[in-house]
Each structure stands twice: as C-alpha cells, then as structure tokens.
C-alpha positions in Angstrom: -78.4 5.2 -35.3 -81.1 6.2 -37.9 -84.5 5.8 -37.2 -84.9 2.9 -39.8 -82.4 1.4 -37.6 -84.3 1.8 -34.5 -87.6 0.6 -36.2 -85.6 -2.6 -37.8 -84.8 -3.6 -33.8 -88.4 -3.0 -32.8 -89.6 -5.1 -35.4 -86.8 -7.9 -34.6 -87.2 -7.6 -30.9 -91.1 -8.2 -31.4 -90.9 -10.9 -34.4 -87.9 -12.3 -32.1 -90.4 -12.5 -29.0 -91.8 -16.0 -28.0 -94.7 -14.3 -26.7 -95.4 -12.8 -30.4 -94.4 -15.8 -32.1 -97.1 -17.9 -29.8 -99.6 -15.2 -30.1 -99.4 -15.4 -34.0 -99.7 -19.1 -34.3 -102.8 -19.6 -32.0 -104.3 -16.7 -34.3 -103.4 -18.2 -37.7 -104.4 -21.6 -35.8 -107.7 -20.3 -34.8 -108.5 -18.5 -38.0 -107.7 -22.3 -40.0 -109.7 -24.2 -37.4 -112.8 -21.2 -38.5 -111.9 -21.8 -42.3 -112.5 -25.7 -41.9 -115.7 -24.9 -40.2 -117.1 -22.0 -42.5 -120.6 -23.3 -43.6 -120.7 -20.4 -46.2 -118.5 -19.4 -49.0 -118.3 -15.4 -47.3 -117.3 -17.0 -44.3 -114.5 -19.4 -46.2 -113.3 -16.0 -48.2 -113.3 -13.7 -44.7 -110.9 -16.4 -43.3 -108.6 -16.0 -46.0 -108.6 -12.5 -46.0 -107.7 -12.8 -42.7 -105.0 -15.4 -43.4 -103.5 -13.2 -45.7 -103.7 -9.8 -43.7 -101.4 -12.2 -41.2 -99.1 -13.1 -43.5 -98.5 -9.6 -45.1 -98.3 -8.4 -41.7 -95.2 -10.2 -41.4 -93.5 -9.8 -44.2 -94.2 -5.9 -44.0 -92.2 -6.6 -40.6 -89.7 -8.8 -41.7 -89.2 -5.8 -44.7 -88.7 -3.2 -41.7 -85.5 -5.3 -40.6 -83.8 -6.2 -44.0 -84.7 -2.2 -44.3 -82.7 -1.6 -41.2 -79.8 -4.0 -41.8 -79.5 -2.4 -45.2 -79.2 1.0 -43.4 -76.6 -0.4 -41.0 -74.7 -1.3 -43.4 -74.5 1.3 -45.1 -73.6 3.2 -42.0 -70.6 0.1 -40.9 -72.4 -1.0 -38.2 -72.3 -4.5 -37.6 -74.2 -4.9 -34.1 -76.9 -3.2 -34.5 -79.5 -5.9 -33.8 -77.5 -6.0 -30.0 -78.6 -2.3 -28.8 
C-alpha cells in the first residue's frame, strides 16, 4: 500500500467518523450563529474567513481520498477503503 493510500484511509476514516462530522457542523453552526450577530463589518469578514478555511479544509480532505483511490487504482486494488 502506498502512503497516498494510507493517508486517503485516514482522511476517509476521519471524514467518515460521526464524531468529526458532528464536530464540524456545531463549528460551522457556531461560526453562522457569530456571522448573524457580527455588529461590525471585520467581525462579518472574520466569520467568513472562517467559513471558508472550513470548507477548504474539507475539500483538501476529500482531495486526499479521490488522491488515494486514484492510486489504488492504479495499483488494482479494489478494497482499499476496508484495511
């Protein structure tokens, strides 16, 4: 297994975990709930930074797996996401 393999099942065994997944949503939750009650236009644009950091955050992850699966693929494997 190649060590883009191995990182691909990291990131899809933490994306994959309900614990992450509920973590993630009370912090973008919490960071909306701050937006609506910015009073100043930093505060509005430090919220969306934020929002944004999120969301690359998880696309960076979701890149590691299609990374991964690419790899395994390339190798034959199938199964990987099982080990």
């Amino acid at each position: 297994m190649s060590d883009k393999q191995e990182l691909a099942i990291q990131a899809a065994h933490l994306l994959d975990g309900s614990l992450f997944a509920e973590s993630m949503a009370k912090l973008e939750a919490s960071i909306i709930q701050q937006w609506r009650d910015a009073k100043t236009v930093q505060e509005r644009e430090e919220c969306h930074a934020r929002i944004n950091a999120l969301d690359s955050f998880k696309a960076d992850m979701r890149d590691v797996i299609t990374t991964g699966e690419i790899a395994a693929k390339e190798e034959g494997l199938s199964t990987w996401r099982q080990t």
